[in-house]
N, C-alpha and C positions, 0 to 999 in steps of 0.2 A: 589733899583729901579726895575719896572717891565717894562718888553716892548715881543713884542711876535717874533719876531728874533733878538739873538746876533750872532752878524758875529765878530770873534777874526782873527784882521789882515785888516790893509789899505791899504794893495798894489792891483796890478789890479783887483783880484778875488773877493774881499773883498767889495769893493767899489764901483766894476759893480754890484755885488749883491745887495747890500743898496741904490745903486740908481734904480733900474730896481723893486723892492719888493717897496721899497717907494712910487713908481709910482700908482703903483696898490694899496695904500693906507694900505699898512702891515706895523705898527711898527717895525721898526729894529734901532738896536743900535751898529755902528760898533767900536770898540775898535782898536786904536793906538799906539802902544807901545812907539813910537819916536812923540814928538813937533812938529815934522813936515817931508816933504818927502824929506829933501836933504840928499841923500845917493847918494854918486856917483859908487857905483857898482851897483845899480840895473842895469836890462837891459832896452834896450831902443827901440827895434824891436817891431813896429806896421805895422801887417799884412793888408795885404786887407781885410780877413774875417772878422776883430776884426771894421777897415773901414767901410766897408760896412753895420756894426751892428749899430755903432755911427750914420750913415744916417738914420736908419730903427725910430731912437728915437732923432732925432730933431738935433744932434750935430757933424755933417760934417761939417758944417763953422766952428763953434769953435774952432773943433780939426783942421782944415787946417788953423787956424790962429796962432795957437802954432811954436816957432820958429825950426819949424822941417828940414829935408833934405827928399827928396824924392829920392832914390834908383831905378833906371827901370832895373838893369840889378847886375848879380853878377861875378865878373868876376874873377880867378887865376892867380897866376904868377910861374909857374914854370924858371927851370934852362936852357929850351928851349922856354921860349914864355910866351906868354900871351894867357889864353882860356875862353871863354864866358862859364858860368855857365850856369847861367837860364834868361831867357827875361822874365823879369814879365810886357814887354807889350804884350805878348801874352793873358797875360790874361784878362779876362772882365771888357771895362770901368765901370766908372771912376776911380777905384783903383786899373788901371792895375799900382803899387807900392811898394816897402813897405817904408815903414818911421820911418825915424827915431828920434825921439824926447825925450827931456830928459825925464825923468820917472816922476822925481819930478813935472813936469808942468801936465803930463798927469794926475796924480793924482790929483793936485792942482784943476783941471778941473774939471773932476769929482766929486770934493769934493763942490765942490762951487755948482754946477748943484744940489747937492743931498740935498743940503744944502734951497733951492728952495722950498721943499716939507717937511709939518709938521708932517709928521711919521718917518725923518731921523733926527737921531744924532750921532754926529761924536766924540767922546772921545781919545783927545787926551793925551798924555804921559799917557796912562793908559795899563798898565802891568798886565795879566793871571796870577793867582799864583795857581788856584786849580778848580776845580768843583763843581756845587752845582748836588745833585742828589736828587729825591723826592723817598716816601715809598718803590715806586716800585724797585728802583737804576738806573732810567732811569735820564740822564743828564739834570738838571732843570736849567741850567743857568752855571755863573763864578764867583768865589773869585777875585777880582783885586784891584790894589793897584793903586790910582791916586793921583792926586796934593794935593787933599785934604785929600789922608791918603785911607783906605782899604774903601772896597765897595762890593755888594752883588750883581748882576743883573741875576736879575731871567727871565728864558725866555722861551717861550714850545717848540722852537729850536734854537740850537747853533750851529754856522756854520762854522767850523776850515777854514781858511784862511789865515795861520800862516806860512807858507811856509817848507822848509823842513828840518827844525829844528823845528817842533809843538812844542808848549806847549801842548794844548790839545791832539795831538796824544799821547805825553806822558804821560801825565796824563789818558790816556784811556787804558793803556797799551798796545796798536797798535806795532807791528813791522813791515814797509815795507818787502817785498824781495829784496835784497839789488842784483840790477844785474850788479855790478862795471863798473869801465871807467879807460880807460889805463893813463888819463893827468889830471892836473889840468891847471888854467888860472892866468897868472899876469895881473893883470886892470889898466892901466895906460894910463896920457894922453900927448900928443906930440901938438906941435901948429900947426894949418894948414895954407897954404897958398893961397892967391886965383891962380896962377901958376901951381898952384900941380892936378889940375882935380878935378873933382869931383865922387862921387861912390862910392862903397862897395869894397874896393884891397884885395883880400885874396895873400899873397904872403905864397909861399912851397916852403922849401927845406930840405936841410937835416939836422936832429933834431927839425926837427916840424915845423909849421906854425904858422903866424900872422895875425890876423887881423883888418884892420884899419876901422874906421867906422867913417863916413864924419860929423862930429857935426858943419860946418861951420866956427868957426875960430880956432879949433881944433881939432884933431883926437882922437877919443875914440879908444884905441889899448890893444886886446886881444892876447896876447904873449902864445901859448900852449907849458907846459913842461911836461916830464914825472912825471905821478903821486908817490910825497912822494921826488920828487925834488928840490924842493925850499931852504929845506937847503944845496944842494950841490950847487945853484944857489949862494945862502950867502954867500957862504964861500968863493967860487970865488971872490965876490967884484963886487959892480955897476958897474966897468968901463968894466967887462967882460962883466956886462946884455945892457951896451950900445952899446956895439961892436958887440953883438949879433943882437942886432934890426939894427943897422946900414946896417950888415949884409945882415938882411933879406928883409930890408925897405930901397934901399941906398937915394931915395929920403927925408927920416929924416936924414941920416948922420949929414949934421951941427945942429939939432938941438937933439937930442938924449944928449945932454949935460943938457936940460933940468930935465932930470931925477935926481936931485939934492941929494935926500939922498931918503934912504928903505920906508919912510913914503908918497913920490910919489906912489909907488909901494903896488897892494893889493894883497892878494893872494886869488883868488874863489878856493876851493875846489871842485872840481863834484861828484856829485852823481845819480846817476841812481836808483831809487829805486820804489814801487810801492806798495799799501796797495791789500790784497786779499778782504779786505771787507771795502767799503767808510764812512760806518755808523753802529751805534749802536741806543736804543731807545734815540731820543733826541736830536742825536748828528748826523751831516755832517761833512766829509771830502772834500775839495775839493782844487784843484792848486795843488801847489807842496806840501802840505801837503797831498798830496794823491797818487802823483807822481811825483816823481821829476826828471825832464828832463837831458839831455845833452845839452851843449851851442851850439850841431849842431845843426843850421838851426835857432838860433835863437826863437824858436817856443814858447818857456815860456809861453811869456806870454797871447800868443793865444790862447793855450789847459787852460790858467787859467779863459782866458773872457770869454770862450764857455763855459766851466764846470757852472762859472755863470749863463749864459745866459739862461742856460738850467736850471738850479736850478731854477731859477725866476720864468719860463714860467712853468714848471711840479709841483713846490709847490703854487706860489704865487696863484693862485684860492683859495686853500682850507686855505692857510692865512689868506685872504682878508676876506672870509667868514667866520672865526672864526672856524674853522673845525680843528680838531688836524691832525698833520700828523703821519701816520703811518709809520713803519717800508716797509711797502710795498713801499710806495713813495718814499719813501728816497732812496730804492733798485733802482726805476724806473731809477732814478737820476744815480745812478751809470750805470746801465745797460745800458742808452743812452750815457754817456760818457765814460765808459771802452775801447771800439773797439777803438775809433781816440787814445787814451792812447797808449793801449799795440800795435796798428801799429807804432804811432810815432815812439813809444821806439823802437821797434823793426829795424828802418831803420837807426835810430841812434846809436844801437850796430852794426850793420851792419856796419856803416861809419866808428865807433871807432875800430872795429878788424880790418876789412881788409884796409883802407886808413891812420887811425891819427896813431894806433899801432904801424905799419912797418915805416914811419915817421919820430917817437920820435924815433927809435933806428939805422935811416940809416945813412949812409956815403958818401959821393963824388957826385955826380951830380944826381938829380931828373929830370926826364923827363917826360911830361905828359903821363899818361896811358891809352890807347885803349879808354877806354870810354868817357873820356872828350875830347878826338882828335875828336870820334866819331862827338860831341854834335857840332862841330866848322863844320865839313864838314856839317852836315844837320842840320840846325839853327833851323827847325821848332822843332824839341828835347829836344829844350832850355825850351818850354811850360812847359813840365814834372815835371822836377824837381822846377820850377815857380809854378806850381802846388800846388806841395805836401807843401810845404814853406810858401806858401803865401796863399792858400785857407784852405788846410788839407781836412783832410777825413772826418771830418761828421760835418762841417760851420754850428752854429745856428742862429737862426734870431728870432727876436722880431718885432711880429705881433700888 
């Protein structure tokens, strides 16, 4: 089959792309590896920027009718207190928020939407296995294997959106810079109550942090261990990793029992990593196949809708018009989204040396440190880091 963009990969980046190029009337064909979106480790953090783009293209009701929780504030629990993070009602209505909703509906969403528009097709259970390349060795498309057996789709751009295990990066023979992270994360979920509040609880103390994420009749709970520890976590025995959460969460105490065997429990790996060049002829990188984030801040899958976003609006002209894209465009593409990349990343090694690092390896009582005591005496502070979280550095928009 021919079509004039494949996008490999249906998670956010993937599928704001194919619906955003669709729009503008560009054939795209996006490929799904999985039947469908239920995977319960994606993430599930939708920013205001990401908000605010959904409005700009018709789909602010929709998404505010998905069964989400809205977050205004992020707040810690150290071994002295409780301290306000960030006020994301500081920030600009209407999505002074962020939300959080499961991933799989967010997609479902957007699939449905994309599905709307006769230059989108959505190919699911269909698996990358290889590249096509033409005379020149510039990327003409992908080998894939679907339902009905192997397949050819030929395309005059291909758009990695495969997350940070590419297939295509691999096949491209791409190496990120690989700039490590001191933890990994266990994914697991606990039941909520309506009693228990509502919110974003980061609770810290000594050997790391947790955090719960309000999913309404249960908590989404990100457990941070030191990285390459999970088998020493195993070998302790689940009733150590409940004692631990109970610990850390004593509001889950009686129910921390739910954690019933290892198959509860996932393990995310992190990676921090980052490509020096987004593209070759033919071929885009973008999301975490181009950079792959830290779980601080949440931020994923924001730097992956924006990288979109902007994909869309700097190629989709010269798709629409049947115009080849060059190597220069594709560069353009990187060069607008590189800066918000290497800042993120950069404020999130920052967080990982000097805050999760010292953490995963302390002992005896955690006290809030100087700066977050700061943010509590002068509230207006709390904007800041609401900020960088919730809008980022370089918010694109769809005109």
């Amino acid at each position: 089959m021919k079509t004039s963009v494949c996008v490999v990969g249906g998670g956010p980046a993937g599928l704001v792309l194919g619906l955003l190029l669709a729009r503008q009337g560009v054939e795209v064909t996006v490929l799904e590896k999985h039947a469908d979106f239920l995977r319960d480790f994606r993430g599930d953090t939708v920013h205001p920027s990401t908000l605010d783009m959904l409005d700009e293209i018709g789909l602010g009701e929709r998404m505010a009718a998905l069964p989400g929780r809205k977050a205004r504030g992020l707040y810690a629990t150290f071994d002295d207190g409780t301290y306000p993070i960030a006020d994301f009602t500081r920030l600009p209505a209407p999505h002074n928020y962020v939300y959080f909703v499961p991933q799989w509906d967010f997609l479902e969403m957007l699939a449905t939407e994309a599905a709307k528009f006769p230059a989108f097709t959505l190919l699911r259970s269909t698996t990358v296995t290889g590249l096509l390349r033409d005379a020149s060795g510039a990327v003409a498309g992908v080998r894939a294997v679907g339902p009905e057996g192997e397949l050819e789709i030929q395309a005059s751009l291909t758009v990695a959106c495969d997350g940070r295990d590419s297939v295509v990066r691999r096949e491209l023979g791409l190496r990120p810079v690989d700039y490590g992270a001191p933890m990994d994360v266990l994914w697991f979920r606990i039941s909520r109550r309506p009693t228990d509040g509502d919110g974003l609880a980061m609770r810290i103390g000594s050997g790391g942090l947790m955090l719960a994420v309000d999913r309404g009749d249960y908590y989404q709970c990100a457990y941070l261990i030191a990285k390459g520890g999970y088998d020493e976590i195993r070998a302790a025995g689940l009733e150590a990793l409940r004692e631990r959460v109970a610990r850390r969460h004593p509001v889950l105490a009686d129910r921390v029992g739910e954690l019933a065997t290892w198959d509860d429990v996932k393990l995310l790996t992190v990676k921090v990593n980052r490509l020096e060049r987004w593209h070759v002829p033919g071929a885009l990188l973008i999301g975490d196949a181009a950079h792959a984030m830290s779980p601080i801040g949440g931020v994923g899958i924001n730097l992956a809708v924006q990288d979109a976003a902007a994909t869309a609006r700097i190629l989709g002209p010269k798709l629409s018009a049947g115009q080849p894209v060059t190597d220069a465009d594709l560069a353009a593409v990187q060069k607008r989204r590189r800066f918000p990349a290497v800042v993120t990343q950069n404020v999130q090694r920052a967080a990982q040396r000097r805050i999760v690092d010292p953490l995963l390896h302390a002992t005896g009582r955690i006290e809030a440190p100087a700066p977050i005591r700061l943010l509590k005496r002068f509230p207006t502070l709390q904007a800041l880091p609401a900020r960088l979280a919730g809008i980022g550095v370089r918010p694109e928009h769809v005109r």
